[in-house]
PDB file with SEQRES, HELIX, SHEET and CRYST1 records, atoms N, CA, C and O in Angstrom:
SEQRES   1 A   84  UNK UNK UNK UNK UNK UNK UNK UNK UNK UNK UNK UNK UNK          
SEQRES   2 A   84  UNK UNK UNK UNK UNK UNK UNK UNK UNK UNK UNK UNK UNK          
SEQRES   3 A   84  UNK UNK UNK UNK UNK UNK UNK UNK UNK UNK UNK UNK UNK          
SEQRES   4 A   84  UNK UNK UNK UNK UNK UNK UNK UNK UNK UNK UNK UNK UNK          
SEQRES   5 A   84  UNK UNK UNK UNK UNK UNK UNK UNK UNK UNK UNK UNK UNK          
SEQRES   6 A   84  UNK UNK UNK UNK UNK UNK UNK UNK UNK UNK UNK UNK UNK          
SEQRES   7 A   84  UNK UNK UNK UNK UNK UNK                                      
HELIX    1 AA1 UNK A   11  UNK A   35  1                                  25    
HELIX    2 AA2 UNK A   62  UNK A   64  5                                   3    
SHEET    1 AA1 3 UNK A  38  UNK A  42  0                                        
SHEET    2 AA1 3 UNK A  45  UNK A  49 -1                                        
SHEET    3 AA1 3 UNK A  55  UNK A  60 -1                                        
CRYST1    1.000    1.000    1.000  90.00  90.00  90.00 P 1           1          
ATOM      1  N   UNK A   1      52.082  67.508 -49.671  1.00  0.00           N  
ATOM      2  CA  UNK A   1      50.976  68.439 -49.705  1.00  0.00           C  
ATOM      3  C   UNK A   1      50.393  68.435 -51.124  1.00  0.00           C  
ATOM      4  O   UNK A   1      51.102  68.689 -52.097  1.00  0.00           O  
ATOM      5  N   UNK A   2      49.017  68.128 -51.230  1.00  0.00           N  
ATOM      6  CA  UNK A   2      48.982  68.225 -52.315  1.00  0.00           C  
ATOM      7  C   UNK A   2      47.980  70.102 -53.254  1.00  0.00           C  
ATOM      8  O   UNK A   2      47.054  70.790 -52.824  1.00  0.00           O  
ATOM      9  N   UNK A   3      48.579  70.183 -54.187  1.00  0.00           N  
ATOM     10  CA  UNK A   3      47.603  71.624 -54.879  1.00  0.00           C  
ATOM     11  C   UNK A   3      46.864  71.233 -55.694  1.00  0.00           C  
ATOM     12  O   UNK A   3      46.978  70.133 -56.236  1.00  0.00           O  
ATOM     13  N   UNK A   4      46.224  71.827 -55.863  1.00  0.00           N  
ATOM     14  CA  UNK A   4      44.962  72.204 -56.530  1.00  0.00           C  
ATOM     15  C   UNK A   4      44.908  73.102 -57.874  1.00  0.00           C  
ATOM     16  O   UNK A   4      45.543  74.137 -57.670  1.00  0.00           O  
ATOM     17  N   UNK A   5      44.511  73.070 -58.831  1.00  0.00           N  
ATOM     18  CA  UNK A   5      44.860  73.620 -59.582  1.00  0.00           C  
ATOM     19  C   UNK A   5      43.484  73.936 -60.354  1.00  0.00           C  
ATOM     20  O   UNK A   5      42.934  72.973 -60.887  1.00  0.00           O  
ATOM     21  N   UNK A   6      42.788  75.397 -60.479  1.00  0.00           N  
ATOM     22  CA  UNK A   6      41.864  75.962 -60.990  1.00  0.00           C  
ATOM     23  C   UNK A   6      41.632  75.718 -62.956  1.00  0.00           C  
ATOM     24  O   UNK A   6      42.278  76.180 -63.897  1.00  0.00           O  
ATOM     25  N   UNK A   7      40.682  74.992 -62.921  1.00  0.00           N  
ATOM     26  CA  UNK A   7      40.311  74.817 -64.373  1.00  0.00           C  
ATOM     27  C   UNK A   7      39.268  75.595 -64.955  1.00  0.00           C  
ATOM     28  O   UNK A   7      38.419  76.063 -64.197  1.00  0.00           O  
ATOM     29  N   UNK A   8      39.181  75.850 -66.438  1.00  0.00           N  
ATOM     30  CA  UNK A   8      38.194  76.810 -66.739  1.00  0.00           C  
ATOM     31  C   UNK A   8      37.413  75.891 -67.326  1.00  0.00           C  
ATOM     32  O   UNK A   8      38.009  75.204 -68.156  1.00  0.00           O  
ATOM     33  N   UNK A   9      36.276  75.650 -67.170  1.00  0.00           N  
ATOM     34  CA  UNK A   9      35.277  74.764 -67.708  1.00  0.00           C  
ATOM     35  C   UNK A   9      33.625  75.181 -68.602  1.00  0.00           C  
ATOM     36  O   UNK A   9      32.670  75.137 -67.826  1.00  0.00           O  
ATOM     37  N   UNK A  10      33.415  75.395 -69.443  1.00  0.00           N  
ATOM     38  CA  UNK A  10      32.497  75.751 -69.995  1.00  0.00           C  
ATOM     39  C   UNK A  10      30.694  74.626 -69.140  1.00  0.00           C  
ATOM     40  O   UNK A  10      30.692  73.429 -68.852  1.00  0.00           O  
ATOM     41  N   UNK A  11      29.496  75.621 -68.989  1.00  0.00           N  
ATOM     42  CA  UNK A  11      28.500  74.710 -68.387  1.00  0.00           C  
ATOM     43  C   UNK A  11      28.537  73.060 -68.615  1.00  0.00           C  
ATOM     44  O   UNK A  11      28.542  72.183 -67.750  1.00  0.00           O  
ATOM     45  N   UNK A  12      28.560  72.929 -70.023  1.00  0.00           N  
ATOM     46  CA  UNK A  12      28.506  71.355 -70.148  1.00  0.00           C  
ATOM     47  C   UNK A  12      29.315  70.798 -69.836  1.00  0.00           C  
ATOM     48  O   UNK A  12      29.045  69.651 -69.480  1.00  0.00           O  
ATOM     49  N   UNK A  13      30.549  71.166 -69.783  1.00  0.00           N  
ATOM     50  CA  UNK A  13      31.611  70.262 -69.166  1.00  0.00           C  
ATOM     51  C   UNK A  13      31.359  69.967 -67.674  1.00  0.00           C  
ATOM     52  O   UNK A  13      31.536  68.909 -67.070  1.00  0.00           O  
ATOM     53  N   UNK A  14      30.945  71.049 -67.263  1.00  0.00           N  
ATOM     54  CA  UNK A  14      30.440  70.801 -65.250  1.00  0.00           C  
ATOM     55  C   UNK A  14      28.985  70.000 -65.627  1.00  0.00           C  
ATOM     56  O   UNK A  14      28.641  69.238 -64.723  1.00  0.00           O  
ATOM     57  N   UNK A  15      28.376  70.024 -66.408  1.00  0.00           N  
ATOM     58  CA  UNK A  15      27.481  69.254 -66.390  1.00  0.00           C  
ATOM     59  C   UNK A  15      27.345  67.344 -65.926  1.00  0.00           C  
ATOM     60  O   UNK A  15      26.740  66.574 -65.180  1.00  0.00           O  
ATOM     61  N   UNK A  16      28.566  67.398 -67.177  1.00  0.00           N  
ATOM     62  CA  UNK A  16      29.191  66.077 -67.453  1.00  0.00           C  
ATOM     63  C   UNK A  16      30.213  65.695 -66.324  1.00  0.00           C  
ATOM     64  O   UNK A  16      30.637  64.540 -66.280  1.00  0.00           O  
ATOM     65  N   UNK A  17      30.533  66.434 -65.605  1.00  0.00           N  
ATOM     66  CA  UNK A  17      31.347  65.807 -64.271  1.00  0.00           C  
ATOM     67  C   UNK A  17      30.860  64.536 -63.642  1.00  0.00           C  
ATOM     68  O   UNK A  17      31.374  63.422 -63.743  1.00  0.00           O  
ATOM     69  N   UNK A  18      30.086  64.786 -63.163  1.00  0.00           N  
ATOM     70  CA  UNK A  18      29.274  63.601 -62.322  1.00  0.00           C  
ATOM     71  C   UNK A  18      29.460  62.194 -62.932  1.00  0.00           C  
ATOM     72  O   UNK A  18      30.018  61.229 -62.409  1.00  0.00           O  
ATOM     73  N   UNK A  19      28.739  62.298 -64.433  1.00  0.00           N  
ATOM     74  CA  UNK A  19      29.137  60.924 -65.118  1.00  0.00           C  
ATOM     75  C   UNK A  19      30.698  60.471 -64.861  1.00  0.00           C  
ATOM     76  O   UNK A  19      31.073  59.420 -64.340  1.00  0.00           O  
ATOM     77  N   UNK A  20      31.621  61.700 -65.438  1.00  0.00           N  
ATOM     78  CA  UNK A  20      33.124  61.179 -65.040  1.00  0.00           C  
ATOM     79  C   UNK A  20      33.539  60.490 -64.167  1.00  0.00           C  
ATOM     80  O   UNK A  20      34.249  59.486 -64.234  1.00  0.00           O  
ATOM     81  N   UNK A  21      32.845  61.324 -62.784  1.00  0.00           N  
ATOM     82  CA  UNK A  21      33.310  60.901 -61.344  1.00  0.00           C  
ATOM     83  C   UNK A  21      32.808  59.584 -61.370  1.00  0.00           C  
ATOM     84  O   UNK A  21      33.392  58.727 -60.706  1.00  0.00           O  
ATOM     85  N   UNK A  22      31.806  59.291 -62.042  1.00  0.00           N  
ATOM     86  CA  UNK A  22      31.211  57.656 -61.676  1.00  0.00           C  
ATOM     87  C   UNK A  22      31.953  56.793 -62.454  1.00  0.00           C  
ATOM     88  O   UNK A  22      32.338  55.718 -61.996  1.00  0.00           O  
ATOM     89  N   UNK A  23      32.194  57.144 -63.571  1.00  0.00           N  
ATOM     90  CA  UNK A  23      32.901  55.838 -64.462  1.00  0.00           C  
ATOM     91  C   UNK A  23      34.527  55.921 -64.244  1.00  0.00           C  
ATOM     92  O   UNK A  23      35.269  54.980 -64.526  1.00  0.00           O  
ATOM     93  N   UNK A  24      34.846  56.794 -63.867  1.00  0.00           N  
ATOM     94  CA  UNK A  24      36.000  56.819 -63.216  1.00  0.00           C  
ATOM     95  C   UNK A  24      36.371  56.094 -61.815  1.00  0.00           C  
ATOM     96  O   UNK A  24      37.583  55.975 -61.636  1.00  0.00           O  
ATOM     97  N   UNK A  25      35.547  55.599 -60.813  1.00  0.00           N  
ATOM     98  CA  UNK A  25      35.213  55.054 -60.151  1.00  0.00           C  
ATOM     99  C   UNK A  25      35.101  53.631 -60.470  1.00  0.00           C  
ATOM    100  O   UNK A  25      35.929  52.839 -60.020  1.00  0.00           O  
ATOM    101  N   UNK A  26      33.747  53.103 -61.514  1.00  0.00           N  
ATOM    102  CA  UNK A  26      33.844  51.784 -61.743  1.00  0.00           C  
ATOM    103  C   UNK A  26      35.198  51.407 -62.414  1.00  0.00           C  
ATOM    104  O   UNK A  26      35.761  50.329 -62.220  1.00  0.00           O  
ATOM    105  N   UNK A  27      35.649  52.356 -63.187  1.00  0.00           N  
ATOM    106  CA  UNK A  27      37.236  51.692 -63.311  1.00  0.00           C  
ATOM    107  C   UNK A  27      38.677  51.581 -62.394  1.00  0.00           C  
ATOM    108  O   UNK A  27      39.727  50.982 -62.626  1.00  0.00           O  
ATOM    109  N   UNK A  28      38.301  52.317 -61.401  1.00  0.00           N  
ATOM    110  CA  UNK A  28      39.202  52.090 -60.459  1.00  0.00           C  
ATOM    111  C   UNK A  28      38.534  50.759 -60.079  1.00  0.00           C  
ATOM    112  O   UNK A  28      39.264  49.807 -60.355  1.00  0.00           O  
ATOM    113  N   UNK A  29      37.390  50.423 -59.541  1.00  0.00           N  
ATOM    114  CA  UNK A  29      37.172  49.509 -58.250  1.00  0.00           C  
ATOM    115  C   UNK A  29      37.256  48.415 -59.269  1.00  0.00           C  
ATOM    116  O   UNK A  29      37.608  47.337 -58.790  1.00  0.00           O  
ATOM    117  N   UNK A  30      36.994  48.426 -60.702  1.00  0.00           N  
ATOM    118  CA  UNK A  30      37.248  47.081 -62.071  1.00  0.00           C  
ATOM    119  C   UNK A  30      38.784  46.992 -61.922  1.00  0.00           C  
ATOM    120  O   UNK A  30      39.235  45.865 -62.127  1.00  0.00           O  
ATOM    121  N   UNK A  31      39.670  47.948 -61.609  1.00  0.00           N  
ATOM    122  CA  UNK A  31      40.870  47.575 -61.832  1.00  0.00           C  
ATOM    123  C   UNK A  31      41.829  46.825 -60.557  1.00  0.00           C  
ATOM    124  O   UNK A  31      42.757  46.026 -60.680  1.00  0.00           O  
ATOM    125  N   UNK A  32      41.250  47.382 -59.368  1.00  0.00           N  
ATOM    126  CA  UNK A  32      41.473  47.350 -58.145  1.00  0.00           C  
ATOM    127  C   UNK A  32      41.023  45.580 -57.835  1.00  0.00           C  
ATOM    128  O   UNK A  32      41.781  44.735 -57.360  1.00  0.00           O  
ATOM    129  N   UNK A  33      39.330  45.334 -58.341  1.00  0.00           N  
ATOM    130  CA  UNK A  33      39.047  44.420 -57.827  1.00  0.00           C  
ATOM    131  C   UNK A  33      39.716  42.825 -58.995  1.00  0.00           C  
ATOM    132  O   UNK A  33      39.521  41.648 -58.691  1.00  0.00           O  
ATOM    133  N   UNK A  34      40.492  43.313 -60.299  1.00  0.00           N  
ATOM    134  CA  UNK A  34      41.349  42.970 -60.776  1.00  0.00           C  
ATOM    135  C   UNK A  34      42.486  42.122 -60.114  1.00  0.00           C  
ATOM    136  O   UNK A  34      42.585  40.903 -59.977  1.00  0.00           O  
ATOM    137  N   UNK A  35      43.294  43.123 -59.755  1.00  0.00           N  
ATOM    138  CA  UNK A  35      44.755  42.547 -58.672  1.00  0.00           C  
ATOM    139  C   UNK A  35      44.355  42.094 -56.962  1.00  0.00           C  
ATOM    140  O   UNK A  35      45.265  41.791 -56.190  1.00  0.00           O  
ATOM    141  N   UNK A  36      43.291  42.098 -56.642  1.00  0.00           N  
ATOM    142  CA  UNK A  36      43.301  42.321 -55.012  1.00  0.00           C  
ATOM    143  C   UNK A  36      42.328  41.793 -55.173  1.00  0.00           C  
ATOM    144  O   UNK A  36      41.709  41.654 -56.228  1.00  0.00           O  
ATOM    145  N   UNK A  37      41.968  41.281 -53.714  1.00  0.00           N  
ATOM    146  CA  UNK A  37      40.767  40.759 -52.939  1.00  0.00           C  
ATOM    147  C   UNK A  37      40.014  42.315 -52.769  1.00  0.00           C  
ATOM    148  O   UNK A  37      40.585  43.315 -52.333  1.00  0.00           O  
ATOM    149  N   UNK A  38      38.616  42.242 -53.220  1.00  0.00           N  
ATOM    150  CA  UNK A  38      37.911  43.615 -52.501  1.00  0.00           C  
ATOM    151  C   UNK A  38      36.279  43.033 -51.639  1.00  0.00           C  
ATOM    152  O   UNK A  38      35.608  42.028 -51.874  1.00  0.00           O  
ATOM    153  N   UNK A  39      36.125  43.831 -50.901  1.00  0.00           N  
ATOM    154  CA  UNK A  39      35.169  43.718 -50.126  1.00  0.00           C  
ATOM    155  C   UNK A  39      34.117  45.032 -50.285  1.00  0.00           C  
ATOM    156  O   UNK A  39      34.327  46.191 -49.927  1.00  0.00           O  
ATOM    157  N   UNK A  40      32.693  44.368 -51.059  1.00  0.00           N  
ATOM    158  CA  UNK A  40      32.053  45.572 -50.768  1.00  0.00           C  
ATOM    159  C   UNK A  40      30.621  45.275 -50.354  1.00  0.00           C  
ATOM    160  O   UNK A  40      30.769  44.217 -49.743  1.00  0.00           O  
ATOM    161  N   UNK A  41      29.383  45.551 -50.315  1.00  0.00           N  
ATOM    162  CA  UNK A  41      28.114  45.673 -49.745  1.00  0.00           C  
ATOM    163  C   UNK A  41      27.015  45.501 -51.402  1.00  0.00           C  
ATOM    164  O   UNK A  41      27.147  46.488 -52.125  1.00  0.00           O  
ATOM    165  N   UNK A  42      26.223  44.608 -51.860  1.00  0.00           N  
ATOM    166  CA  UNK A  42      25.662  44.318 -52.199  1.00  0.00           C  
ATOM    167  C   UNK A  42      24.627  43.897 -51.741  1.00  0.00           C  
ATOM    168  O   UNK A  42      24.748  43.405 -50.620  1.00  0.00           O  
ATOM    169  N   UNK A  43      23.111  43.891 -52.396  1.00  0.00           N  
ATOM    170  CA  UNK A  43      21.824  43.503 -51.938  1.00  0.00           C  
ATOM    171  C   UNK A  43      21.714  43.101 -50.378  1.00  0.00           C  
ATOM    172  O   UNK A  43      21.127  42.035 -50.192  1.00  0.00           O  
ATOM    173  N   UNK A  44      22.224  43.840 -49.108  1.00  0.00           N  
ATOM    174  CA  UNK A  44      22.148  43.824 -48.194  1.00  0.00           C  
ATOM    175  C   UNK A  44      23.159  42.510 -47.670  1.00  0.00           C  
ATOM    176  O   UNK A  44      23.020  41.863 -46.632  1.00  0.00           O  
ATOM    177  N   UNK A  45      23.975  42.377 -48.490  1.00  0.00           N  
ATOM    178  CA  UNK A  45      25.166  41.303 -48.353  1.00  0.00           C  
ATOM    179  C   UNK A  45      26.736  41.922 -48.395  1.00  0.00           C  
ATOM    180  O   UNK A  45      27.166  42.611 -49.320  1.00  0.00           O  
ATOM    181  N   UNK A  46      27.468  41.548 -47.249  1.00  0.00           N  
ATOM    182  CA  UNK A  46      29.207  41.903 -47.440  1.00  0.00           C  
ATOM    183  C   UNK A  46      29.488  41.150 -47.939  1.00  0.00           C  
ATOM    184  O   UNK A  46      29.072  40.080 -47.495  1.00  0.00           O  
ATOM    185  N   UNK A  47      30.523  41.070 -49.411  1.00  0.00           N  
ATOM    186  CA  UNK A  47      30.660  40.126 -50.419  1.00  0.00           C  
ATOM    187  C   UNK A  47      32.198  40.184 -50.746  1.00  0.00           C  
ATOM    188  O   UNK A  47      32.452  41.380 -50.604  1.00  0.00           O  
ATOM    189  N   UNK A  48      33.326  39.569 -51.093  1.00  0.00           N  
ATOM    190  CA  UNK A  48      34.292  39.550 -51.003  1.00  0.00           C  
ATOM    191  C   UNK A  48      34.700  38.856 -52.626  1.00  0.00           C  
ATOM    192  O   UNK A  48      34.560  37.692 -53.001  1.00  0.00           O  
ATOM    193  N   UNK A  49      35.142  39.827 -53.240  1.00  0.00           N  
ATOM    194  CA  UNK A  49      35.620  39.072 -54.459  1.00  0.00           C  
ATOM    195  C   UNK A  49      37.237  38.823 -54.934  1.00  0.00           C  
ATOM    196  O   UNK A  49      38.219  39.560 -54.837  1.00  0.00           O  
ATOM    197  N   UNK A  50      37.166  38.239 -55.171  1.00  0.00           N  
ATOM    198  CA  UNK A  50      38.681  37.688 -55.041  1.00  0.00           C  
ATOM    199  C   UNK A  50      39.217  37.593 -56.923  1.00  0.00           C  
ATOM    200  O   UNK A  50      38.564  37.403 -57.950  1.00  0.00           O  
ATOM    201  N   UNK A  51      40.489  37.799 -56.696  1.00  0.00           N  
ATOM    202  CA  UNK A  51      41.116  38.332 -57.756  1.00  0.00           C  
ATOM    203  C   UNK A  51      40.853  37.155 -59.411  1.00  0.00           C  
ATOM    204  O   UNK A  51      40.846  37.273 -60.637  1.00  0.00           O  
ATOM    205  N   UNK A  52      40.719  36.343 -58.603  1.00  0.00           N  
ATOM    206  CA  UNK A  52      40.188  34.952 -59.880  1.00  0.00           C  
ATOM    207  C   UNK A  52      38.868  34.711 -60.366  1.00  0.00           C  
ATOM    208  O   UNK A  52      38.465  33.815 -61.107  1.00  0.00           O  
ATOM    209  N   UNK A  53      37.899  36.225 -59.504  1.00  0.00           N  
ATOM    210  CA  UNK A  53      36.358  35.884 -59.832  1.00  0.00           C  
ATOM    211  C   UNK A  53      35.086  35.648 -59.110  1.00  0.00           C  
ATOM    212  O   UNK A  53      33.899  35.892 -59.328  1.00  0.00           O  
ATOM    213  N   UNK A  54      35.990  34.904 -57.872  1.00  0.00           N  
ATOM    214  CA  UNK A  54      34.814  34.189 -56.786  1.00  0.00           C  
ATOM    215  C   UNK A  54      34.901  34.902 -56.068  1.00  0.00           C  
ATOM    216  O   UNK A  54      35.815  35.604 -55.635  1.00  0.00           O  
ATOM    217  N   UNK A  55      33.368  34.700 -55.771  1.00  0.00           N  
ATOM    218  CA  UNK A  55      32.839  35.706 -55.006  1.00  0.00           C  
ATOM    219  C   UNK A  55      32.080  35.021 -53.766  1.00  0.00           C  
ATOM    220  O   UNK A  55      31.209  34.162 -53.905  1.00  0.00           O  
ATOM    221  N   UNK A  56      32.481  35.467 -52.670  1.00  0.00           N  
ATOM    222  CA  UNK A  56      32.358  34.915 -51.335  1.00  0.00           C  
ATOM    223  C   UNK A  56      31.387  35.654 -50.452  1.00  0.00           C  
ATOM    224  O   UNK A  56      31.821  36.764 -50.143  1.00  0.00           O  
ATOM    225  N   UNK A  57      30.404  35.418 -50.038  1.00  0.00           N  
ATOM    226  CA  UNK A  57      29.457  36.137 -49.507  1.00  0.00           C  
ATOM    227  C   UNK A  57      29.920  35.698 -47.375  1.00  0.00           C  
ATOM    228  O   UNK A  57      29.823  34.600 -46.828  1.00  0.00           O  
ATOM    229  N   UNK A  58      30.278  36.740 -46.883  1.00  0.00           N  
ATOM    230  CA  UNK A  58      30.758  37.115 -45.859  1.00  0.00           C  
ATOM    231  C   UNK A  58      29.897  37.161 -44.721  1.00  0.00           C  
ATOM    232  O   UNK A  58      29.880  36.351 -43.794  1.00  0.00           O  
ATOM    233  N   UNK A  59      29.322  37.978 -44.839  1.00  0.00           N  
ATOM    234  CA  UNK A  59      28.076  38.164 -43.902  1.00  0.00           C  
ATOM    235  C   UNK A  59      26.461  38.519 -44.444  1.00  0.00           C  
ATOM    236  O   UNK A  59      26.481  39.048 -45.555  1.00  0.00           O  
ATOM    237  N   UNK A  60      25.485  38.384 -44.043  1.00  0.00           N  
ATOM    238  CA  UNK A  60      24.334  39.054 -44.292  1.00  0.00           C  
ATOM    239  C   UNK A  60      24.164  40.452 -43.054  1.00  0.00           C  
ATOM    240  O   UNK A  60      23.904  40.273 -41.864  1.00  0.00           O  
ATOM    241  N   UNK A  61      24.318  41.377 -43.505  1.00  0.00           N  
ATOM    242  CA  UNK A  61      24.021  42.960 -43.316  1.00  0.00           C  
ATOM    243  C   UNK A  61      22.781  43.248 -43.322  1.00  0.00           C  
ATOM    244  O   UNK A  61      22.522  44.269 -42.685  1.00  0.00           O  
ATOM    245  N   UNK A  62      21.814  42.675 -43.859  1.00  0.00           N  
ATOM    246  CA  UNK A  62      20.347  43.266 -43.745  1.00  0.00           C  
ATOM    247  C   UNK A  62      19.843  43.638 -42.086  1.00  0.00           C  
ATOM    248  O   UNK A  62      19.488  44.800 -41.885  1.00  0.00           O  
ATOM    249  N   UNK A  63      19.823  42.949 -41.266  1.00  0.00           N  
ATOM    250  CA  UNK A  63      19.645  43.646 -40.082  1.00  0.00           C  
ATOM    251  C   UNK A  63      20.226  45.303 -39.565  1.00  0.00           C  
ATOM    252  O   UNK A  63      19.562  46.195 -39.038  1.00  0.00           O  
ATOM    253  N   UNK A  64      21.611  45.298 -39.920  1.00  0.00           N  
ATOM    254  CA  UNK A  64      22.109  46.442 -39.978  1.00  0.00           C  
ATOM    255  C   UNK A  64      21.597  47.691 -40.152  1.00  0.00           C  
ATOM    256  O   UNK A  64      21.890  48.672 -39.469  1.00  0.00           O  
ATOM    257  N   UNK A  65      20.612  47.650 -41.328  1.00  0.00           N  
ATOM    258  CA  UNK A  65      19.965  48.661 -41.563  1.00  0.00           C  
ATOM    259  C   UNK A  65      18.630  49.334 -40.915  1.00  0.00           C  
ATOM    260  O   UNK A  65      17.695  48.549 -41.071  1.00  0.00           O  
ATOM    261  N   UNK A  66      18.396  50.017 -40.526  1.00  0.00           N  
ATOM    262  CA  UNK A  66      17.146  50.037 -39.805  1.00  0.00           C  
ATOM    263  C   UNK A  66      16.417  51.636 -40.831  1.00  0.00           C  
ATOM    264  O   UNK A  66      16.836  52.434 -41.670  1.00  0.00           O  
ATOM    265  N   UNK A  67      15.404  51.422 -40.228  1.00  0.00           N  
ATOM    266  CA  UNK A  67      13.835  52.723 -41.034  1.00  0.00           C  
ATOM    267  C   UNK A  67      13.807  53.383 -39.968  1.00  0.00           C  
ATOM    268  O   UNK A  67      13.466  53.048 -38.834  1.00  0.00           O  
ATOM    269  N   UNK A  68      14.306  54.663 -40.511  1.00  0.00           N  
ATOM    270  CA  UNK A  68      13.609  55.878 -39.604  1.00  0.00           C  
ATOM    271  C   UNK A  68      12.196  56.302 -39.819  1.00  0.00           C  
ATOM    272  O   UNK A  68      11.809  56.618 -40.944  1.00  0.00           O  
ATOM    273  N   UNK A  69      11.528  56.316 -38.930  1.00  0.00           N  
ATOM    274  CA  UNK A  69      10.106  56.779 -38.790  1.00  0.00           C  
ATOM    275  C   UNK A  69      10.143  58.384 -39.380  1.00  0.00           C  
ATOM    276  O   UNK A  69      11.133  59.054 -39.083  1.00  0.00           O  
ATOM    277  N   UNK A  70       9.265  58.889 -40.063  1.00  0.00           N  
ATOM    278  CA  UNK A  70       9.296  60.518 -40.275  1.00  0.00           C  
ATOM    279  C   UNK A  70       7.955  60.881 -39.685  1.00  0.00           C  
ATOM    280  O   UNK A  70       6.822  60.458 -39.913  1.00  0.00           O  
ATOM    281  N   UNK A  71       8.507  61.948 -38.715  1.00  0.00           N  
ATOM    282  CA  UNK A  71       7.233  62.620 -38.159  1.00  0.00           C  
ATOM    283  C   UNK A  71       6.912  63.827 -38.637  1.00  0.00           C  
ATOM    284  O   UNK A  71       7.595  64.850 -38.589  1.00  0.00           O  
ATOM    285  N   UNK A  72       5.695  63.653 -39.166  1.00  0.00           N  
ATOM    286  CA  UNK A  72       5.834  65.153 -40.327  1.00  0.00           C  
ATOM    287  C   UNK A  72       5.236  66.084 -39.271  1.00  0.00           C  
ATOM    288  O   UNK A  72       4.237  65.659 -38.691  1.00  0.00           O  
ATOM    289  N   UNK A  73       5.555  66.909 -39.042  1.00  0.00           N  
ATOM    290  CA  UNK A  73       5.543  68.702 -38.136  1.00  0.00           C  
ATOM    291  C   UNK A  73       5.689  69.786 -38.905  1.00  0.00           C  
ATOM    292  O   UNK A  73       6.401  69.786 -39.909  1.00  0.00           O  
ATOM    293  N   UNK A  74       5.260  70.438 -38.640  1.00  0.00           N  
ATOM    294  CA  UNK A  74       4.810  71.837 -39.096  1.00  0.00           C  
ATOM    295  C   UNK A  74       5.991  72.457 -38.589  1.00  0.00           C  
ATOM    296  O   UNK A  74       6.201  71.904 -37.509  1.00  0.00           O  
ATOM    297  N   UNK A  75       6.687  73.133 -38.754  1.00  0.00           N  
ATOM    298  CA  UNK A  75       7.547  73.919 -38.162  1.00  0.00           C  
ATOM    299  C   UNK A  75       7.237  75.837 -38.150  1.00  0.00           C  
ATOM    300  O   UNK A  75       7.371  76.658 -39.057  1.00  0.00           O  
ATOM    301  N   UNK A  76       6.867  75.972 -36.958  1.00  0.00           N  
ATOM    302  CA  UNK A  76       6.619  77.897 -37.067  1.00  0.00           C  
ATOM    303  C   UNK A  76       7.469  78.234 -36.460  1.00  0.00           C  
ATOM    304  O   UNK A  76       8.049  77.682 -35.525  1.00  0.00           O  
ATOM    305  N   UNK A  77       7.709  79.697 -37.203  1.00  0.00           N  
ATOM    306  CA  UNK A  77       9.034  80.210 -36.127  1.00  0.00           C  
ATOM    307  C   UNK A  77       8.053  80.873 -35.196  1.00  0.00           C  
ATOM    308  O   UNK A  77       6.848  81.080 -35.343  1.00  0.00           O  
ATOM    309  N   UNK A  78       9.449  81.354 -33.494  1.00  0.00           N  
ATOM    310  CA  UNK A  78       8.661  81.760 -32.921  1.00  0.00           C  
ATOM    311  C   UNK A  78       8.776  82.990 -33.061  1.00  0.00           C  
ATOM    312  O   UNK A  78       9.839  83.525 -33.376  1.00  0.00           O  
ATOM    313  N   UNK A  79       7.467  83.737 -32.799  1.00  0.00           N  
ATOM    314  CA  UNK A  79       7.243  85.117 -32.336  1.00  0.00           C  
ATOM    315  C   UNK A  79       8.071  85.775 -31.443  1.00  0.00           C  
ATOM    316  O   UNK A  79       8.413  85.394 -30.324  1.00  0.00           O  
ATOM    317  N   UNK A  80       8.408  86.938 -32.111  1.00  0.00           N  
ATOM    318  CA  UNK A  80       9.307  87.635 -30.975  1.00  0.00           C  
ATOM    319  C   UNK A  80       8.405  88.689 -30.225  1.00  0.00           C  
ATOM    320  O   UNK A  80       7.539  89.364 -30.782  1.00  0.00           O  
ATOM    321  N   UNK A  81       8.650  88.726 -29.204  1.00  0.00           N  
ATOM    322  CA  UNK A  81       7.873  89.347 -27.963  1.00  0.00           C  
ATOM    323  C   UNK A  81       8.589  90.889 -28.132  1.00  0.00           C  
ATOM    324  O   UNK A  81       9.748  91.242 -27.913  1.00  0.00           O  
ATOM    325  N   UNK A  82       7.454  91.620 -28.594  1.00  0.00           N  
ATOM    326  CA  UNK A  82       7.783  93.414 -28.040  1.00  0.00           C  
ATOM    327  C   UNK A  82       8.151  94.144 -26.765  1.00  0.00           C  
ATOM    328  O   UNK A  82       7.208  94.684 -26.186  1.00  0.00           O  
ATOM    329  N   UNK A  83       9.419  94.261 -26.196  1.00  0.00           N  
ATOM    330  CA  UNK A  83       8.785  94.618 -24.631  1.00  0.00           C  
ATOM    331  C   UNK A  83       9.081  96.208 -24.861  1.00  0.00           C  
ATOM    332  O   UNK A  83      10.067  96.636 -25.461  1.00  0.00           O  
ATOM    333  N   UNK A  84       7.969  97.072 -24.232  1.00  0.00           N  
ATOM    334  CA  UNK A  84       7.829  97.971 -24.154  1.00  0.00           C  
ATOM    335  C   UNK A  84       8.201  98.721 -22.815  1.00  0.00           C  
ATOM    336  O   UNK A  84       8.011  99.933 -22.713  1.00  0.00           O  
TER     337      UNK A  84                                                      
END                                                                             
């Protein structure tokens, strides 16, 4: 099970989270893609890099993705009816 443990953080420090969470990240997946084969999604490509460098392009994914149309609408609420 794991806890949680409440920190006191002054604004800028919550500011600066986000950056953390990200470079904390590229160093996991730099360290990860280090020892191991990793597989991730680039320029609409599944790409497979392998622990010596090479990088193996897997599939093309661009079809995958599709465009949602936006239908712009007005949204009103409705009227509520008085019954007398």
């Amino acid at each position: 099970m794991t806890a949680f443990t409440h920190m006191q953080m002054t604004m800028q420090e919550e500011d600066n989270l986000p950056n953390l969470a990200v470079q904390a990240f590229r160093d996991a997946f730099k360290q990860a893609s280090e020892s191991s084969a990793v597989v991730f999604t680039k320029d609409h490509q599944l790409i497979e890099k392998l622990p010596s460098g090479k990088i193996n392009v897997i599939k093309d994914i661009s079809m995958a993705y599709t465009r949602i149309t936006v239908d712009q609408k007005v949204l009103k609420p409705k009227r509520k009816q008085v019954v007398i």
